[in-house]
N, C-alpha and C positions, 0 to 999 in steps of 0.2 A: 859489491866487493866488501862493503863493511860489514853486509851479514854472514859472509863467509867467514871473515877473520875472527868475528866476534863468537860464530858456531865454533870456530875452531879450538878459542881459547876456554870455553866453556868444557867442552871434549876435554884439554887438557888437564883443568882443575876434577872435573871428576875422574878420571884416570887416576891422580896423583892422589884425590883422596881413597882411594879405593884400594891403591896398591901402597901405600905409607904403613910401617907397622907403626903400632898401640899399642901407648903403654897406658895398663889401666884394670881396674879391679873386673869382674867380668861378673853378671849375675847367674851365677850361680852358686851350690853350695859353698863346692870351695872355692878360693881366691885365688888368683895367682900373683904371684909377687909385680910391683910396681916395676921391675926392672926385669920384667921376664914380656920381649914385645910377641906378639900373636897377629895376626892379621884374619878378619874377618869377610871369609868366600861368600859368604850368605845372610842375611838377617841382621842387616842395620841400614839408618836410613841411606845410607849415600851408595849401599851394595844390595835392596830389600831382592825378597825373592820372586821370580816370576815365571807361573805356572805354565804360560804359554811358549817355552824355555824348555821345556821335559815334555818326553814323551812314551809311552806305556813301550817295552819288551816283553814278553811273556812266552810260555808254553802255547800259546795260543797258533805259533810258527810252526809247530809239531803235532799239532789237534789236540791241544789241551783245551779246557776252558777257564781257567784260571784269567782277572780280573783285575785292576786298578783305576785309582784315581786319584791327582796331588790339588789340594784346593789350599787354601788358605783358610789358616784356623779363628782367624778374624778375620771377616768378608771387608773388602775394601783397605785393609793395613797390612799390606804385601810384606813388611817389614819385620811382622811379629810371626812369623814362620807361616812352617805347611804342615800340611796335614797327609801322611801317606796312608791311603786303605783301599782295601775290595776286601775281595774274594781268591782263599787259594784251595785248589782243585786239586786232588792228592792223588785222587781215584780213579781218571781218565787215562796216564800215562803210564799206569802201576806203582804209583808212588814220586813220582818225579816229575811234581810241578813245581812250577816258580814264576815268578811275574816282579818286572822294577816301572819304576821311572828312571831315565836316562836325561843327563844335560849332555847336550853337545856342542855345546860352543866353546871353541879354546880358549886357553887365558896363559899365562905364565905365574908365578909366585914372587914375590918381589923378595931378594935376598935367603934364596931356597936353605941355603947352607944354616941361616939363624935358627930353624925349625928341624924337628923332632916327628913329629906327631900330628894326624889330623885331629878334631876334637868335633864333636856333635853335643850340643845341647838338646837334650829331649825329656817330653814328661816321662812321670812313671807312666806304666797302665795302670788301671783300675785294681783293686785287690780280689774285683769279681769278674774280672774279663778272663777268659780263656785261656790256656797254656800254648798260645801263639804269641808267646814273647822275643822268638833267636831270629835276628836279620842280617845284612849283608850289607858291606860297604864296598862299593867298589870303584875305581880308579883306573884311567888307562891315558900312555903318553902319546906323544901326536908321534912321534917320527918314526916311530912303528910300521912298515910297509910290509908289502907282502905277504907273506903266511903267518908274520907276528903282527899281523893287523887285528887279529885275533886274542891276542896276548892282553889279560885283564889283570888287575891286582886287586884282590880281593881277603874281606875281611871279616867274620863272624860277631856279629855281640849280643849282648843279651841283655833288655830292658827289664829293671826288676820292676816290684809294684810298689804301687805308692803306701805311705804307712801315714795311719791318724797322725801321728804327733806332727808331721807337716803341713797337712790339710790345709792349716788353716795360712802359710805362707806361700803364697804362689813363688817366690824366689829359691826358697829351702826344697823345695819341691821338685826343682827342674834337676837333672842327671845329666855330667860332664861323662860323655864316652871317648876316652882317649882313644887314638888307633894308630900304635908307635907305624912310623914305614917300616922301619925291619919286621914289622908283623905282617905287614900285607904280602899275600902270598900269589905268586905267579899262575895264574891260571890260562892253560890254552884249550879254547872250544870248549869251555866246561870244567875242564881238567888239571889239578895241580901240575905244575912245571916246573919242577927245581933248579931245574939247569940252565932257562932262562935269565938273566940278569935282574936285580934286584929294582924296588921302584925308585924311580931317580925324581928328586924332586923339582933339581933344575931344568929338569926338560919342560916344555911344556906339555899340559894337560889336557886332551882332546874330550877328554868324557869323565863324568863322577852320575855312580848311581845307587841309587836303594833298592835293596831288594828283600823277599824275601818266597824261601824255597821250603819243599815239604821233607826234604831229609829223608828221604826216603818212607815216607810213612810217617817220620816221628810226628806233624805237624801241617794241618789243613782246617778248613773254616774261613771264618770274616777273621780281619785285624785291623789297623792301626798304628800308627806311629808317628806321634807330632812331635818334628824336628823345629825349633826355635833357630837354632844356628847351626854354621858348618864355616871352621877355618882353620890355621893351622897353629902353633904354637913350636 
C-alpha cells in the first residue's frame, strides 16, 4: 500500500512539473521576456524526449520508398533533443513523396488560452548541405471522430543555414521557429480544408509530427533536422 501511494505522489509531482508554465530566459538567440510564461512539450529534463514515442509515416503506404529515423543527437541525453533524417524519394510517386515521425500519445496544454504559438528550437543546416531545407509541423486534436479523424493542422517552415559568425557559439546558433495557431492550416487526407474549424488549443492533442515532403518535385535526397525543443509560448 505504501508503494502505491508513494508511486502515486511521484506521478503527481512530475505531472505538475511538466504542465506548470516558466518563466524564464530560453537558450536561444532571442530571449523572451521574463513575464512572457512558455511551457516546455519537449526537451528538458523533467519532459526529455523519447524516441521510442514516435513512429515513422511515409509514402511508403502508397509504394513510395521514402525513409526515416529520430535518434537522439547526443546518445544517452534524451533531453538535449533529436535528430530527424532519412531519405526522401521524389521519383517513385511522380513527385509526391513524404515521410514523418508521429507522437501519439495525448496530453492536454496547461492554461491553452495563455499561448499563441508553438516554438521549435532547431540547428541551422550546414551552409554545404543541400537545398532540402522546407518541413512540416503538424498537429491533430483528440476529439476528432469520424471522417475528421482525418483532419490534421499543419504548418510549413523553413530552416536557414548556419553563418560563420556563429559557429563559434552553440547558443547564438540554435533558431526559434515560431508557428502562430492561426497559421496552422486545416488539412483533410492531405488536403487543405478551410471550412473546417480552426486549431483549438484547449482541446487536447492526440498527435504532433515532422515531416517533410518533396513538393511536388521542388525537393528530394538525404536530410536532417535537429529539433533541441518543442513548446508552446
Amino acid at each position: 500500500m505504501h508503494f502505491f501511494k508513494t508511486h502515486r505522489t511521484f506521478l503527481l509531482i512530475q505531472l505538475t512539473t511538466w504542465l506548470t508554465p516558466t518563466y524564464s530566459y530560453t537558450p536561444t538567440a532571442s530571449h523572451r521576456p521574463l513575464d512572457k510564461p512558455f511551457v516546455i512539450i519537449f526537451g528538458s529534463v523533467p519532459r526529455s524526449w523519447n524516441i521510442e514515442e514516435w513512429k515513422e509515416v511515409s509514402d511508403k503506404i502508397r509504394g513510395g520508398k521514402s525513409a526515416s529515423t529520430l535518434r537522439y543527437i547526443t546518445p544517452y541525453h534524451s533531453s538535449e533533443g533529436v535528430s530527424f533524417e532519412g531519405t526522401l524519394d521524389a521519383a517513385t510517386l511522380g513527385g509526391a513523396g513524404f515521410v514523418s515521425q508521429v507522437y501519439h500519445t495525448p496530453f492536454s496544454l496547461p492554461r491553452a488560452d495563455s499561448y499563441s504559438a508553438f516554438f521549435i528550437d532547431v540547428d541551422p543546416l550546414p551552409s554545404t548541405h543541400p537545398l532540402l531545407n522546407k518541413f512540416t509541423f503538424g498537429v491533430k486534436n483528440h476529439n476528432h471522430q469520424g471522417d475528421q479523424s482525418s483532419l490534421i493542422y499543419q504548418c510549413d517552415f523553413t530552416v536557414p543555414l548556419a553563418t560563420p559568425q556563429a559557429d563559434h557559439n552553440k547558443l547564438q546558433r540554435l533558431v526559434k521557429v515560431r508557428i502562430p495557431f492561426k497559421e496552422l492550416v486545416p488539412t483533410f487526407r492531405g488536403r487543405p480544408s478551410p471550412d473546417h474549424a480552426p486549431f483549438d488549443p484547449a482541446l487536447t492533442i492526440s498527435q504532433i509530427s515532422f515531416m517533410v515532403r518533396s513538393f511536388f518535385n521542388v525537393q528530394s535526397g538525404n536530410f536532417f533536422l535537429n529539433v533541441h525543443r518543442l513548446g508552446v509560448e
